[in-house]
C-alpha positions as CSV (number, residue, x, y, z in Angstrom):
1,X,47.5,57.2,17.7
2,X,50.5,57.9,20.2
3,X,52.1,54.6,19.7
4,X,51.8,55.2,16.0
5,X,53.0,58.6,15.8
6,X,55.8,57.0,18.1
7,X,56.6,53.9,15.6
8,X,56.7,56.4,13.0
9,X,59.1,58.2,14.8
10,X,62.1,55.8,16.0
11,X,61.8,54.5,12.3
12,X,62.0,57.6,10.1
13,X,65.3,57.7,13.2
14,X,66.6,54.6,12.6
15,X,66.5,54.4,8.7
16,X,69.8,54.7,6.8
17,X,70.7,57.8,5.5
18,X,71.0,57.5,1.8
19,X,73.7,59.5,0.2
20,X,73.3,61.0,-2.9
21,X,74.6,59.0,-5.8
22,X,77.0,60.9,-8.1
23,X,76.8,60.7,-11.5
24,X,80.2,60.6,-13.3
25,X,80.3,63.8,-14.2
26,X,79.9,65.1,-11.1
27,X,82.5,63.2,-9.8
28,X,85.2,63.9,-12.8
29,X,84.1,68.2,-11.8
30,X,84.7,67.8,-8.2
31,X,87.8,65.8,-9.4
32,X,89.3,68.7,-11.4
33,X,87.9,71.5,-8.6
34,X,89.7,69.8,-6.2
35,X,93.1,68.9,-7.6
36,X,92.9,73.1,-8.8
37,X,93.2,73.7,-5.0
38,X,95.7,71.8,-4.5
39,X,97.8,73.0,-7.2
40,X,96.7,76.7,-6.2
41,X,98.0,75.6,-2.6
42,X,101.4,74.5,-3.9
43,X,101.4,77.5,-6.4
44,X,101.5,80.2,-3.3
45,X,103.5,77.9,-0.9
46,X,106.5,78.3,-3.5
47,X,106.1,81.9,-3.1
48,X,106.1,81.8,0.7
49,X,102.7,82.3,0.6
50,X,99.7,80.0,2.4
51,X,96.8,82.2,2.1
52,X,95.2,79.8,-0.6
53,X,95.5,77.0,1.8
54,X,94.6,78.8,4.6
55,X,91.5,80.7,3.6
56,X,90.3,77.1,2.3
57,X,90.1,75.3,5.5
58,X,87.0,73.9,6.8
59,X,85.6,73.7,10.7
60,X,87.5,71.2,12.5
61,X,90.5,71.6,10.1
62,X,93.4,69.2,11.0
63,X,96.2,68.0,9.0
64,X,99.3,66.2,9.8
65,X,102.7,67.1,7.9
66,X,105.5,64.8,7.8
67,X,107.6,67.6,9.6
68,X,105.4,67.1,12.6
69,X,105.1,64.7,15.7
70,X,101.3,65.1,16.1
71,X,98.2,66.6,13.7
72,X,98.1,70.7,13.5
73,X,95.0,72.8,13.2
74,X,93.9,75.4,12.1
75,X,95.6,78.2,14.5
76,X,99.0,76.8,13.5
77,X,98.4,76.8,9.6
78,X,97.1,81.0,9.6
79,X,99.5,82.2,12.4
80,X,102.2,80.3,9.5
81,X,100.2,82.2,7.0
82,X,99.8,85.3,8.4
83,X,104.0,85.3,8.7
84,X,105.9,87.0,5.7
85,X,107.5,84.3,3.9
86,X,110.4,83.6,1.3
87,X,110.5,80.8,-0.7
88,X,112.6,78.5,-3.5
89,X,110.9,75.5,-3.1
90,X,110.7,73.7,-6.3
91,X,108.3,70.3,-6.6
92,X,106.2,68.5,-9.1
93,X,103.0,67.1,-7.9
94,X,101.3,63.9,-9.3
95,X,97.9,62.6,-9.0
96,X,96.9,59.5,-8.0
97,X,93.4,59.0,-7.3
98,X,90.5,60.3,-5.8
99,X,87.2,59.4,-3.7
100,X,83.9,61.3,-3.0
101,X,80.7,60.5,-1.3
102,X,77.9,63.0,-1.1
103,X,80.0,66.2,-0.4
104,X,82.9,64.5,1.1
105,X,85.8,63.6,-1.4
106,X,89.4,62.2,-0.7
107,X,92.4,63.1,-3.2
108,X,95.5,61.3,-3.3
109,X,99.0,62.4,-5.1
110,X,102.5,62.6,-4.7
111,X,105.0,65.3,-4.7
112,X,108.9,65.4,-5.5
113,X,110.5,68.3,-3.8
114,X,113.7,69.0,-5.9
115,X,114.8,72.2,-3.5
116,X,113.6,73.0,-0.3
117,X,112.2,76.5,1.1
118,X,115.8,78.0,1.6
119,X,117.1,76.8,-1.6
120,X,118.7,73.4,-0.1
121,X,118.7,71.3,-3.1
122,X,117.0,67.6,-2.4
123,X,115.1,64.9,-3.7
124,X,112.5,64.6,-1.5
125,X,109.4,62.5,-2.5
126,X,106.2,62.5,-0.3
127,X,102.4,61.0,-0.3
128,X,99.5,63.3,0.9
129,X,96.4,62.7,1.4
130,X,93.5,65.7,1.9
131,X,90.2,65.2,2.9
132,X,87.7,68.2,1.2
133,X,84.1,68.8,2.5
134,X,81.4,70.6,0.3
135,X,79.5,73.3,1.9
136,X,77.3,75.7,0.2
137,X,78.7,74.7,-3.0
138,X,82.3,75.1,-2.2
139,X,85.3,73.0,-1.2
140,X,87.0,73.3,2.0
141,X,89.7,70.9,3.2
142,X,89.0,69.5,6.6
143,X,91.9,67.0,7.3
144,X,95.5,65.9,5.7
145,X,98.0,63.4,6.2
146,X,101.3,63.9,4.2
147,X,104.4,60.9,4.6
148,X,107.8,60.7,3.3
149,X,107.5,57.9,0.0
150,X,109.3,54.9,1.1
């Protein structure tokens, strides 16, 4: 019986984990949730205003912006937030595409920055990438990469 209960054991630990399988619909509302927070996220930073980003971040948050030599966390993005901002920028965002697995998703999209925080105009085109986690029915984002468009 003990090397049973043992067998039993080490398998049930050693199967695959087996995600579950969205249907397309769930995929197509995670889809538009998603691309809704970025576009809220975009919304307030042309106010001067990162609380939408910032009160969406998940545990381990970490994103790295084009402006920066190395990824930033979590302490950098609300001490940013928490500052009184002004802002002019003007962009248009784009999507591109998106991924998701189980409550993990990946969105893609572009932006073209026509006029920078302190009213610099520019043409300024950039790639980001954000990586949302589900948890307890809502999305966070966990981790970012954003590159100047060659």
């Amino acid at each position: 019986m003990k090397r049973t209960t043992i067998a039993l054991t080490l398998a049930a630990a050693l199967a695959p984990v087996t995600l579950h399988a969205q249907t397309a619909a769930e995929v197509e509302t995670a889809k538009a949730q998603i691309w809704a927070l970025e576009r809220s996220i975009y919304a307030g930073r042309a106010k001067g205003d990162l609380s939408s980003y910032a009160n969406n971040l998940a545990k381990g948050y970490l994103s790295w912006p084009p402006v920066s030599d190395k990824p930033l966390g979590t302490e950098t993005l609300k001490a940013s937030a928490a500052r009184t901002h002004t802002s002019q920028e003007q962009l248009d965002m784009s999507f591109v595409d998106f991924s998701m697995n189980g409550d993990t998703a990946v969105i893609y999209y572009t932006t073209h920055r026509t006029r920078r925080a302190d009213g610099t105009p520019c043409d300024d085109h950039f790639e980001t990438t954000h990586t949302w986690l589900r948890e307890d029915g809502k999305w966070h984002v966990f981790a970012g990469m954003a590159r100047l468009a060659r």
